[in-house]
N, C-alpha and C positions, 0 to 999 in steps of 0.2 A: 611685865604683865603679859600673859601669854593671851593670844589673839585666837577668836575662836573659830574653826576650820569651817568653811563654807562649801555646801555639797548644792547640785541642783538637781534636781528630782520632778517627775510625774507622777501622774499616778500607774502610770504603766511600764516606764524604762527610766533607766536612767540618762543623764543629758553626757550624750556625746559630744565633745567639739571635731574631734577629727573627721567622727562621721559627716556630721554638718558641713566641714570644708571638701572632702571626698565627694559628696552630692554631686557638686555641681559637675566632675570629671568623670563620670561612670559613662562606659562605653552606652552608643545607642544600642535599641535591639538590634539584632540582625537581620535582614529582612525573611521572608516566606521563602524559599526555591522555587523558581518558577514549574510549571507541569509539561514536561516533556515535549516538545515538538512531534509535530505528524508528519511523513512525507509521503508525496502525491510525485507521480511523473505523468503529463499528458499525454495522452494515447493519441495524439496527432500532430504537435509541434515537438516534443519531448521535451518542455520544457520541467526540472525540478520543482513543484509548488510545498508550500508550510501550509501549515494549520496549525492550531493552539490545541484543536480539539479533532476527536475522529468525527470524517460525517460519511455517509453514505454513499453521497455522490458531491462529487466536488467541482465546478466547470471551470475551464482554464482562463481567466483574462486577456488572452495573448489572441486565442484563437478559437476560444467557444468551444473546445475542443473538452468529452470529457476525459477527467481524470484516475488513473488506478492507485490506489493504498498499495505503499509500500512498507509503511513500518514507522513506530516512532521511536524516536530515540532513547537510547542505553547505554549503560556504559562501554568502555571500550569501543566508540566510535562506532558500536553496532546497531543494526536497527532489528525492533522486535515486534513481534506480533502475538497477541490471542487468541486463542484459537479454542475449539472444542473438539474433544475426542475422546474414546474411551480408556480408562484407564488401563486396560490389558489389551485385548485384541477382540475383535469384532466375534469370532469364534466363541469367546469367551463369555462378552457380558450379552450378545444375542442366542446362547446357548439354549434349546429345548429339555438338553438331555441332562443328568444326572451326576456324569464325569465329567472332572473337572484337570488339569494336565498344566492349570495354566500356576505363574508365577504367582498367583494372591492364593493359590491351595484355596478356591474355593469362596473368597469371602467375596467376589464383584459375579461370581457365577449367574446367569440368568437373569441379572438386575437391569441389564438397558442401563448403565448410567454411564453417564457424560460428566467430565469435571475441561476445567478450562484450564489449557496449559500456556506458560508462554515461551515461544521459539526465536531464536535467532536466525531471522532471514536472510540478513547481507550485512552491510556498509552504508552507512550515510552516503547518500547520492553527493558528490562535488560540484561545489558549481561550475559550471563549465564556463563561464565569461563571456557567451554570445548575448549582443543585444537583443533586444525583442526583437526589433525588426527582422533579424534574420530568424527569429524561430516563427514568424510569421509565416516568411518567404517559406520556410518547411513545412507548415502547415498545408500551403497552396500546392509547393510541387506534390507532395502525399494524396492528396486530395486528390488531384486532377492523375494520377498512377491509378488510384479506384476508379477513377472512373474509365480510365482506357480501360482497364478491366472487365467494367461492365460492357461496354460497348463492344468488346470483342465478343464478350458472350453474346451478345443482339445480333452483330455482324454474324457469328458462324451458326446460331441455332436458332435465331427468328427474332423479332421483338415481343411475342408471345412467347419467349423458352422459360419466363418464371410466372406464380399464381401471386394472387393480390399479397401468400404471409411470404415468398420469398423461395418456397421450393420450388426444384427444377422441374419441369416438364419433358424432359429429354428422357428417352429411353434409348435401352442397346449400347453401343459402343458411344455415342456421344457424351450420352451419362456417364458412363465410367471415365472418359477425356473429360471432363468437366471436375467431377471428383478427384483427379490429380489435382486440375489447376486450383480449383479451391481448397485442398491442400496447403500449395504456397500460399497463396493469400492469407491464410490463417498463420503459418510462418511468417511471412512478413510484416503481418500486425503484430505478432509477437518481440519483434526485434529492437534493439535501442539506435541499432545503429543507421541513422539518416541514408547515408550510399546502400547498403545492406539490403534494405527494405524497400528502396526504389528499383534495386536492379531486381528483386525477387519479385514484384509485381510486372516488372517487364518480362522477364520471364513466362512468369504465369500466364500473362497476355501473349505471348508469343506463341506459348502454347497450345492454346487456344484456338488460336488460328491455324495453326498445324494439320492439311490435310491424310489423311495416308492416300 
């Protein structure tokens, strides 16, 4: 007597078993990618800082000291930035006149637009391996370079040679020895390298007091 075939059914699919054994081993999701890292170097200890996020202004922990955007991370170890600019040349989309010469034949002519590009500015900063303590100690030699700095300027052109917003009050050849030394100064703030920047404020100071 033949036995009658037993089927199991929904009303929507039919009854898998292997599915049902398979359930329990399906890989988890994969998680989210995290969002890019920012990086920050202090403009007075040089220490490297992160963020999750861009901000505006970022203060350093180390030294109170603030910090410059450098770029967040990209691929190829590079670091990137946004920027605005026009898409041909200023000549171009700030144009008054009629001719047009530029690469779009005309189509960004006299518009004023701006689109946002992104550029590759460098390398991922390395960590360098100093503890804080010594980027503190950086922080203080740095500091106290500014300040011989000013001091020299008080010493050679008065304690009244600047106004309450910071411009000089020197005229004639003083002025213009001033305008060198502030010169490096502004070099020196620029530089990453700790000895670099102390000798260029010494300088600048040195300068400074330089009579003819």
């Amino acid at each position: 007597m033949n036995q009658p075939s037993l089927t199991f059914s929904d009303s929507s699919t039919d009854f898998d078993p292997l599915a049902i054994i398979m359930a329990g081993s399906r890989p988890a999701t994969p998680p989210k990618p995290r969002a890019p890292l920012h990086y920050y170097r202090c403009n007075v200890c040089l220490k490297p800082l992160t963020a999750e996020a861009r901000h505006q202004v970022i203060t350093c922990h180390i030294c109170e000291g603030k910090a410059v955007y450098l770029g967040r991370a990209g691929a190829g170890n590079h670091l990137l930035q946004d920027r605005e600019k026009c898409p041909c040349d200023l000549r171009c989309t700030n144009a008054i006149g009629p001719n047009c010469d530029c690469k779009c034949g005309g189509l960004n002519h006299g518009t004023g637009l701006i689109v946002e590009v992104t550029e590759t500015v460098g390398t991922i900063p390395k960590a360098n391996g100093r503890p804080d303590f010594k980027h503190k100690a950086m922080a203080e030699e740095y500091r106290k370079a500014l300040a011989s700095f000013a001091a020299a300027c008080r010493d050679r052109y008065g304690p009244d040679c600047f106004d309450a917003f910071g411009t000089p009050r020197m005229t004639g050849r003083d002025y213009w020895q001033y305008t060198k030394a502030r010169k490096m100064k502004i070099e020196a703030q620029a530089m990453k390298s700790q000895s670099h920047r102390i000798e260029k404020l010494r300088t600048a100071a040195s300068y400074i007091q330089k009579k003819d």
